[in-house]
C-alpha positions as CSV (number, residue, x, y, z in Angstrom):
1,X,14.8,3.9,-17.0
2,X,16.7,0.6,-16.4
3,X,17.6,-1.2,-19.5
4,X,14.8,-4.9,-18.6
5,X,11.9,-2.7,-17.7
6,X,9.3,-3.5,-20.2
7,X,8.2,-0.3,-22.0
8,X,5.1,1.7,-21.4
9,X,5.1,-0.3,-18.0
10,X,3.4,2.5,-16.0
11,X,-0.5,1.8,-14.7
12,X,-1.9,5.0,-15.2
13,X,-2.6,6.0,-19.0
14,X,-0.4,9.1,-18.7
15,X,2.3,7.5,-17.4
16,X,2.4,9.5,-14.3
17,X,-0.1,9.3,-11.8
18,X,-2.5,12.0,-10.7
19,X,-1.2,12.8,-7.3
20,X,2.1,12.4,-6.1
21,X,2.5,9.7,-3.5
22,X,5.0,11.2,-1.4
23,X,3.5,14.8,-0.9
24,X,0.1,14.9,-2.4
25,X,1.0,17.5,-5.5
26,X,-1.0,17.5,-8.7
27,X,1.1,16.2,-11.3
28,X,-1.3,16.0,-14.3
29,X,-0.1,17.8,-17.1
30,X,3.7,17.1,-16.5
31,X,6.0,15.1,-19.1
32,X,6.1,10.8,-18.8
33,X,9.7,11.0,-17.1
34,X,9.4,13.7,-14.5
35,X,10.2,14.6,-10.9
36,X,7.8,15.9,-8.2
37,X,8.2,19.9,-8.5
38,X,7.1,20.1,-4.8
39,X,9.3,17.1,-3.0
40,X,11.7,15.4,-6.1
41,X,9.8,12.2,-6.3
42,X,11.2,10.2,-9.1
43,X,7.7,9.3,-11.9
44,X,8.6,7.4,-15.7
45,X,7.6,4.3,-17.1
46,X,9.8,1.9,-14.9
47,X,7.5,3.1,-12.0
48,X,4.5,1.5,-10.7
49,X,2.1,3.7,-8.4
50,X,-1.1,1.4,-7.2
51,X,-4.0,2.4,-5.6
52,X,-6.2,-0.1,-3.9
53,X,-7.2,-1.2,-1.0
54,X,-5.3,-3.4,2.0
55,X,-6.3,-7.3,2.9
56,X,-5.0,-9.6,5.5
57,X,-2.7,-8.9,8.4
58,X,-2.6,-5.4,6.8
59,X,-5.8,-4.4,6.5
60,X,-7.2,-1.6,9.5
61,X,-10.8,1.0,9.3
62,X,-8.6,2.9,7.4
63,X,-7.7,0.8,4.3
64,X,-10.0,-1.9,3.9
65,X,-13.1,-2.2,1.4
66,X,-16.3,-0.4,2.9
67,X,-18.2,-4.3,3.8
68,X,-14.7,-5.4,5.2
69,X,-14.5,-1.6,7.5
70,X,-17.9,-2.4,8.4
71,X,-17.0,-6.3,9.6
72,X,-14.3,-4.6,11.6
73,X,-16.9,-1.9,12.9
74,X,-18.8,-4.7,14.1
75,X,-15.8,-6.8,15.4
76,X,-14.6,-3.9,17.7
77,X,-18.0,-3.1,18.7
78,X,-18.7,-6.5,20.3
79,X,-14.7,-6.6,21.9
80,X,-15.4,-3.1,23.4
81,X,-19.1,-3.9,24.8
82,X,-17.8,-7.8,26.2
83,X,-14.8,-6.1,27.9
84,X,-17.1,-3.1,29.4
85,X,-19.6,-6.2,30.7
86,X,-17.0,-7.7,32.1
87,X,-15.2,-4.4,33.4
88,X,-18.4,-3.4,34.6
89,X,-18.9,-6.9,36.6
90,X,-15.3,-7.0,38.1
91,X,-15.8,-3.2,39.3
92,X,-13.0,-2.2,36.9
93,X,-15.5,0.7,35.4
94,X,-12.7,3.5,35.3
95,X,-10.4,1.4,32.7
96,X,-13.5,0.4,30.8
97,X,-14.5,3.5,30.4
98,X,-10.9,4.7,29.4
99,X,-10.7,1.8,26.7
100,X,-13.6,3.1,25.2
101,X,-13.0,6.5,24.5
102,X,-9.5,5.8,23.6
103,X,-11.2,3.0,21.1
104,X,-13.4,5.8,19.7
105,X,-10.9,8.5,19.3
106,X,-8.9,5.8,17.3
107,X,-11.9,4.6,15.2
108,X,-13.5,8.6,14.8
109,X,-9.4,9.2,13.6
110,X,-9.2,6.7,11.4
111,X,-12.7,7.1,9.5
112,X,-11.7,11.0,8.7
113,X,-8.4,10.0,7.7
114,X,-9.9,7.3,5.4
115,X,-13.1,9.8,4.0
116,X,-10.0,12.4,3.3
117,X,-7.7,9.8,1.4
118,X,-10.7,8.5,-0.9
119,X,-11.9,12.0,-1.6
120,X,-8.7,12.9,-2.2
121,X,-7.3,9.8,-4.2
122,X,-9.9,7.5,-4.8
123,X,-8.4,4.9,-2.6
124,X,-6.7,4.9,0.3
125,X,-4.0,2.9,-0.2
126,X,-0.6,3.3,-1.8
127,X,2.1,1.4,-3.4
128,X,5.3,2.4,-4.8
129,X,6.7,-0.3,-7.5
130,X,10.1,1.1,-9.1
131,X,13.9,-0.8,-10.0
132,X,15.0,0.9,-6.3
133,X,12.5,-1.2,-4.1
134,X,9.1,-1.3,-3.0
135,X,6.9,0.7,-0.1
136,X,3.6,1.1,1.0
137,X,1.6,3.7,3.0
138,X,-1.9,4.9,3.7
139,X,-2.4,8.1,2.4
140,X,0.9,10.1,1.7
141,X,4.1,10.7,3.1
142,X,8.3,9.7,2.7
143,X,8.2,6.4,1.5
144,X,11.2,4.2,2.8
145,X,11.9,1.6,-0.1
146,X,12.2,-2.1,0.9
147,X,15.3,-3.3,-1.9
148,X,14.3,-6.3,-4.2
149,X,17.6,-7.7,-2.5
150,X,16.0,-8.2,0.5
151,X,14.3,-12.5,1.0
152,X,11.0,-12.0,0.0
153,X,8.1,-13.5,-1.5
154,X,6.3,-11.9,-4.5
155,X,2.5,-12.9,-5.3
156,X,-0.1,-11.0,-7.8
157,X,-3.2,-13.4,-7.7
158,X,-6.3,-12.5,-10.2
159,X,-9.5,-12.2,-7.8
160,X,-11.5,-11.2,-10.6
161,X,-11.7,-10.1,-14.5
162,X,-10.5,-6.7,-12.9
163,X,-9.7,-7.1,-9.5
164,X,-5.9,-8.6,-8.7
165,X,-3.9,-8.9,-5.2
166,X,-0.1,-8.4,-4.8
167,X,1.7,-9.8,-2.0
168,X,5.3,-9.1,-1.1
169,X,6.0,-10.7,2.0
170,X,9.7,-10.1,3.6
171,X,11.3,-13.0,5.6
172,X,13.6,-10.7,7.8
173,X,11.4,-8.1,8.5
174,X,7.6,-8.8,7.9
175,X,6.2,-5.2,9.0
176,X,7.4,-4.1,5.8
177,X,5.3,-6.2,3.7
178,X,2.9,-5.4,1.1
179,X,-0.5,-6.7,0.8
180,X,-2.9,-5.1,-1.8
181,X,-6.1,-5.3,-3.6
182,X,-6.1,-3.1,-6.8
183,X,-8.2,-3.0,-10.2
184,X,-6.5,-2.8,-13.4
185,X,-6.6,-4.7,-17.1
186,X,-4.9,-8.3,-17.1
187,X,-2.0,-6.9,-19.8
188,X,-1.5,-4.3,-17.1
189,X,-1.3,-7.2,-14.7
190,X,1.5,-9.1,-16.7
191,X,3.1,-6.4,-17.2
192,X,3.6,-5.4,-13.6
193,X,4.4,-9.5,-13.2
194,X,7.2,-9.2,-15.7
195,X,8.6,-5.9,-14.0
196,X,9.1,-7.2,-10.7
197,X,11.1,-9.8,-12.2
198,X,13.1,-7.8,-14.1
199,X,13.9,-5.6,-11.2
200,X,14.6,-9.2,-8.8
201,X,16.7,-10.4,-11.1
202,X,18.9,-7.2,-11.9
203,X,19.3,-6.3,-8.3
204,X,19.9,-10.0,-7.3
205,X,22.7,-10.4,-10.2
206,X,24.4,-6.8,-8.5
207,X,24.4,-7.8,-5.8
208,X,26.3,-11.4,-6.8
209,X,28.8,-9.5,-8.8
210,X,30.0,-7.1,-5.7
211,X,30.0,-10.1,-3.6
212,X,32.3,-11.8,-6.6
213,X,34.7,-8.7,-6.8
């Protein structure tokens, strides 16, 4: 554990979360400082794992609350049923009709995907919070860690008495960004505040010192 992470920083009350992030393996029952038996995923009190759901340019079927999937149900519904008029008009029915069932393989795939992650984790989106970096993901899988070094902006804004969104948005390389809607307790909150910038500012003043020497 780095020497400015505030103690007892980790979200979940057992310090390590209830599925790995990285492979999906049950880790209840193991000690606070730990790594994944099954893939060597690093767990302890300097890391953050959230759980949440995605908002903004990052939200898809997949992540988003259920009335926000359901806007976006909608919103593809009446793209895919004005392009099939129009298709339809121009004589253009063989493209139309290929739009469509490639739409509706990518909408069925997504929906599973989604009804397996909630089952599975409650939510269907991931974040990994840690001195390293930051990543995202929906579901699990190798997370490739974006360093604190890198320009960015960092944002957690309270929606609610429970409900907060974090924003890290890169400069150089936006597709990398975070953007997630999570629920925890407002200590929890300032905690995770304080630990990003810790972890800013001891990766920043590193990275000033190499430069120096």
């Amino acid at each position: 554990m780095t020497a400015d992470a505030p103690q007892g920083s980790a979200f979940h009350a057992d310090l390590v979360p209830p599925l790995c992030i990285e492979c999906g393996y049950a880790l209840r029952g193991l000690p606070q400082n730990c790594n994944c038996p099954e893939c060597g995923a690093t767990y302890g009190p300097d890391v953050y794992i959230l759980s949440g759901w995605g908002f903004g340019w990052f939200e898809s079927i997949a992540n988003s609350r259920p009335p926000r999937m359901v806007k976006l149900l909608l919103l593809l519904t009446l793209f895919l049923f004005g392009g099939a008029t129009w298709g339809f008009a121009k004589g253009e029915w063989f493209l139309e009709i290929f739009l469509f069932v490639y739409c509706l393989w990518l909408v069925t795939w997504q929906l599973l995907k989604r009804r397996s992650l909630i089952r599975k984790c409650g939510k269907p989106y991931q974040v990994r919070i840690c001195p390293k970096g930051f990543g995202r993901r929906i579901g699990f899988g190798r997370l490739d860690l974006s360093s604190w070094s890198d320009p960015c902006d960092v944002k957690l804004d309270m929606v609610d008495d429970s409900r907060y969104r974090l924003t890290i948005r890169i400069h150089y390389y936006p597709v990398n960004s975070i953007s997630i809607e999570f629920e925890c307790s407002e200590s929890r909150a300032s905690q995770l505040r304080g630990a990003m910038a810790c972890y800013r500012t001891a990766t920043n003043s590193v990275s000033r010192s190499s430069v120096v020497k």
